[in-house]
N, C-alpha and C positions, 0 to 999 in steps of 0.2 A: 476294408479300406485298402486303394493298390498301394503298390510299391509309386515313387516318384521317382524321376532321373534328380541328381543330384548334381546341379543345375540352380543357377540364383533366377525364383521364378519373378514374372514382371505381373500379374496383378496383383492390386493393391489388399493390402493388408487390411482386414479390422480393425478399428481404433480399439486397441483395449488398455491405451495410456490411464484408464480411472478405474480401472480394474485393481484392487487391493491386491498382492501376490505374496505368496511364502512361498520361498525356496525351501526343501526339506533336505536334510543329507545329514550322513557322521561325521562330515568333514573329508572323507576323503577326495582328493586333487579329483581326480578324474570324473567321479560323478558331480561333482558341483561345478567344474567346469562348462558341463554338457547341461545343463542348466539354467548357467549364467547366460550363457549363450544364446536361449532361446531368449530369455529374458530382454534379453539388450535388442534383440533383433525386434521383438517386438515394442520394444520400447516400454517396459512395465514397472511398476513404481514397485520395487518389492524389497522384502526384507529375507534375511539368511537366519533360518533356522537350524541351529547346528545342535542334532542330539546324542544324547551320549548314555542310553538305556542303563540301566543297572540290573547285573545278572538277577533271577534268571530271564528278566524279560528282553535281553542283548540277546541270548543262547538261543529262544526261541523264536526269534524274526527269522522267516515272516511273519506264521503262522499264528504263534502266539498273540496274547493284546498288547498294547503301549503300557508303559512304566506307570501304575496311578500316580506317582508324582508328579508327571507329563499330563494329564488328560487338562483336554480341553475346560478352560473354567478357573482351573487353579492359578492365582495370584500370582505366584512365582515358578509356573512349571513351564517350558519350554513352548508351548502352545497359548500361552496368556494371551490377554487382549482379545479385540474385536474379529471375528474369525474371515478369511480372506474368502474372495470373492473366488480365487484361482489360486489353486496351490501346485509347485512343481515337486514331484520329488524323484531322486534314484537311491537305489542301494539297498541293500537287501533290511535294512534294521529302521529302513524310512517308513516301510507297507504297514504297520499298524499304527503309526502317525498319523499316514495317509489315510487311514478307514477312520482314525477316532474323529479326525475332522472332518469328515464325509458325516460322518453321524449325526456329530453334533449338531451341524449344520441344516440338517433334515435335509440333505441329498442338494442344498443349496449350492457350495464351495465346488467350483472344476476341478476334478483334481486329473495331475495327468503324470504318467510316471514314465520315466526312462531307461527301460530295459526288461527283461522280463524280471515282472515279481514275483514270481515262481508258485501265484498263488490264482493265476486263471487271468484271461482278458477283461473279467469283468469287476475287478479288483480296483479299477479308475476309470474314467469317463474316457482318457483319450492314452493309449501305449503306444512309444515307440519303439521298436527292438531294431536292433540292423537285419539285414538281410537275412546273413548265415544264420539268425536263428531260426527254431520250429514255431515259436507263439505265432498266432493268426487269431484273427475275427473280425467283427465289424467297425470296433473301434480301434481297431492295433493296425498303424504306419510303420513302413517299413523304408528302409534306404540302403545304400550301399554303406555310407559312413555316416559318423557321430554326428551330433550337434560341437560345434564349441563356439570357441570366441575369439579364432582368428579370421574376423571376418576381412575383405576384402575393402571396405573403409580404414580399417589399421592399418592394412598391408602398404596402403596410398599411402597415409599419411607416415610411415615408415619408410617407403620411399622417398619423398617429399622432402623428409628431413632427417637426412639419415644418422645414424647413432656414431659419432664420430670414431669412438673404438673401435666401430667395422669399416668404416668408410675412406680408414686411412689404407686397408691392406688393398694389396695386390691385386689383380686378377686372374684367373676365376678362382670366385669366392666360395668355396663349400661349407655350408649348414653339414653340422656332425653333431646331429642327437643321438645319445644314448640312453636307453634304461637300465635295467638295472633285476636283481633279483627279487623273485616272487615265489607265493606256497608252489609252483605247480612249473616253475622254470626257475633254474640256476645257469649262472655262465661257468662254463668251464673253465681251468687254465688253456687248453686248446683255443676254446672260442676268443680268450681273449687275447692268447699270442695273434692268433689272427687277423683282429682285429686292430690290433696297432699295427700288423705287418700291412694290410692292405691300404690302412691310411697315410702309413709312411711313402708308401710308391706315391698316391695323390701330392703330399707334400713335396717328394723329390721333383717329382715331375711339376713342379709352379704351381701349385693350387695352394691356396690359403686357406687352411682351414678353419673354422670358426666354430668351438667347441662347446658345447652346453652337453653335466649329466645329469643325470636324479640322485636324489636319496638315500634311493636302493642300488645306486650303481655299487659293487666290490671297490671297495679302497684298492687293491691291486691294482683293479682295470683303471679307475681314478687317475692316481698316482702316475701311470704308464703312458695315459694320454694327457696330462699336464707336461710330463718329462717331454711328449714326442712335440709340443706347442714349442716349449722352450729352447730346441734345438732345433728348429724349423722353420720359427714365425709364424703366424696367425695367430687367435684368439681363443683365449678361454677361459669359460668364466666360472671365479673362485665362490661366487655368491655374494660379493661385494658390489654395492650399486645397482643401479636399476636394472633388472631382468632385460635381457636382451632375446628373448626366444622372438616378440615376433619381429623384430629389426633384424635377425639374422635370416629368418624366412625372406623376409622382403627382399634382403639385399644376395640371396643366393644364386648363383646359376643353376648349382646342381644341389643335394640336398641328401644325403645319408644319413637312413635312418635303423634303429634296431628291430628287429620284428619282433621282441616280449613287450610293444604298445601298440596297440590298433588305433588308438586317442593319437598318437604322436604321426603315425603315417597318415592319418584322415585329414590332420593337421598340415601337415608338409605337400600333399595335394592339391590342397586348395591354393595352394601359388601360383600354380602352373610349370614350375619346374621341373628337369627330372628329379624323379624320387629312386632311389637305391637303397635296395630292401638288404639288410645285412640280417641272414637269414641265421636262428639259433635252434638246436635240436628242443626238442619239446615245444614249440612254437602252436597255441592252439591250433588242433581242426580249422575249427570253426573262422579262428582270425587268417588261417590259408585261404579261405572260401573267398574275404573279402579281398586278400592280396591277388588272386587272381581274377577277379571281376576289376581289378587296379591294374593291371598289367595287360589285361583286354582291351582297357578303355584305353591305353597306349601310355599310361603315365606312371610307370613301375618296370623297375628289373633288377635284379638280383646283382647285387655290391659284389663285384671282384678283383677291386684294388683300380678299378679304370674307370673313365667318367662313362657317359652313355647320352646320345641325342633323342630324345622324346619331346613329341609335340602334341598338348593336347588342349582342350579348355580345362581351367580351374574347375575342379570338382569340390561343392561347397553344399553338401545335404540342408544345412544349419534354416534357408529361410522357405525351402520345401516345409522341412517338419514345421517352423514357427507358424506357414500358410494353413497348412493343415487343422493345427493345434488351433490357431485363433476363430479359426473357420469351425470347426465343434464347438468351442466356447460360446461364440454367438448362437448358437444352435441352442444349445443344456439353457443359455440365458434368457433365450424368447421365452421359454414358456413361466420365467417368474417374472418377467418384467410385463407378461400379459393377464398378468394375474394383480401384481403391486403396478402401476405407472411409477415411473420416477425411481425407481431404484435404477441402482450402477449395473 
């Protein structure tokens, strides 16, 4: 299956609004975002299945099978009920979810997974991976960036009517997302002296900053960029009240962002803004491969305390892969619905 430009494509979609759906994930943010995402774009009636394996069958996802607590059939196990017509999953503890209901199902249920499962292309009926990865085959889509769910209908209607607590600052308005720590990158005290030194020149110099971190940001770095809000002006938010991530995208000029998220840059892209890559040592390979296919396309450059003019279109993978995905599901579906008339 080729790669697609990542590009909101114009024909029309499958109806697959009667299509049953389960979302599968641990709960982590990032994969059920990328999820949700397709979901919405495609418009699918679906439910969130949030699982939470018990060692040792946590320890051995993928490969391993699902918790028999979990299997498909039991009353109260995470897979109950009437089994879906189309299931989504990502994450590495989703893939033997994703096979028991393939099973059960007798090859019925579409299943389609988002990212590599690390257990072959033929693991689901339809994979996405990004680009920078190696998985290929006949069913595995590939893009530049994520699915998520800042589509460009939000982005409108976040313009349209904008979040007053952004709406009263200044101009220009800079989006300043941060992440935060992971097994495989930390911030250092350097990166984050840095990082407030090069947002304070923004500030000094009239730019309003509008701050959103994670989770996992260090309370230091936290802390430092709450202090630089407070002696500055602009916004940040403490987690009180309604999430303002995509009202501050909408209402951006410019947009800096951390390079320990490939979710959060794929994110910030799709505005059409410029994007400013505040770049951290140990930063995947792999998520370099995508910053620089970002930076080709003319919509990326590396944060060094100054804004930057980039002109590009929104880059928005999200209704390529939903085309794709819906476009196999009608595929895997002819051949029971040529067999049963009248099923879904």
């Amino acid at each position: 299956m080729t790669a697609m430009p990542d590009r909101p494509v114009s024909a029309p979609l499958p109806d697959l609004t009667r299509a049953r759906t389960w979302i599968v994930t641990d709960g982590k943010a990032g994969d059920e975002n990328q999820c949700l995402g397709l979901a919405e774009v495609l418009g699918l009636p679906f439910e969130v299945r949030r699982i939470a394996p018990r060692p040792p069958f946590g320890w051995m996802a993928p490969w391993g099978p699902v918790d028999p607590g979990d299997r498909p059939g039991r009353a109260r196990g995470i897979l109950s009920g009437p089994l879906p017509d189309l299931l989504i999953a990502s994450g590495r503890r989703a893939v033997p979810y994703l096979r028991a209901v393939r099973d059960a199902s007798g090859g019925r249920t579409f299943t389609a997974f988002l990212k590599d499962p690390r257990t072959g292309p033929e693991t689901a009926n339809f994979v996405w991976v990004p680009d920078y990865d190696d998985l290929r085959g006949p069913n595995v889509f590939t893009t530049l960036t994520a699915p998520h769910q800042v589509s460009a209908a939000r982005l409108a209607a976040a313009r349209a009517a904008p979040d007053p607590r952004l709406a009263r600052l200044p101009w220009p308005r800079i989006a300043v997302l941060v992440g935060g720590d992971s097994r495989h990158l930390s911030y250092r005290n350097a990166d984050m002296r840095r990082l407030v030194r090069d947002l304070t020149k923004l500030a000094e110099g009239g730019c309003s900053l509008m701050l959103t971190v994670s989770r996992r940001t260090p309370p230091a770095l936290r802390d430092a960029l709450e202090r630089l809000v407070a002696a500055k002006g602009g916004f940040f938010w403490d987690g009180t009240g309604e999430n303002p991530y995509v009202a501050m995208l909408a209402l951006a000029e410019s947009i800096v962002v951390t390079s320990d998220s490939a979710n959060m840059v794929g994110e910030a892209v799709s505005t059409g803004a410029p994007v400013l890559l505040f770049d951290l040592p140990k930063t995947y390979i792999r998520h370099r491969r995508m910053f620089a296919g970002l930076a080709m396309a003319g919509a990326l450059k590396p944060f060094i305390g100054r804004l930057e003019t980039l002109n590009y279109q929104p880059i928005d993978a999200t209704p390529s892969i939903a085309n794709a995905m819906a476009r196999a599901y009608a595929v895997h579906m002819a051949q029971f619905t040529a067999e049963a008339p009248g099923q879904p």
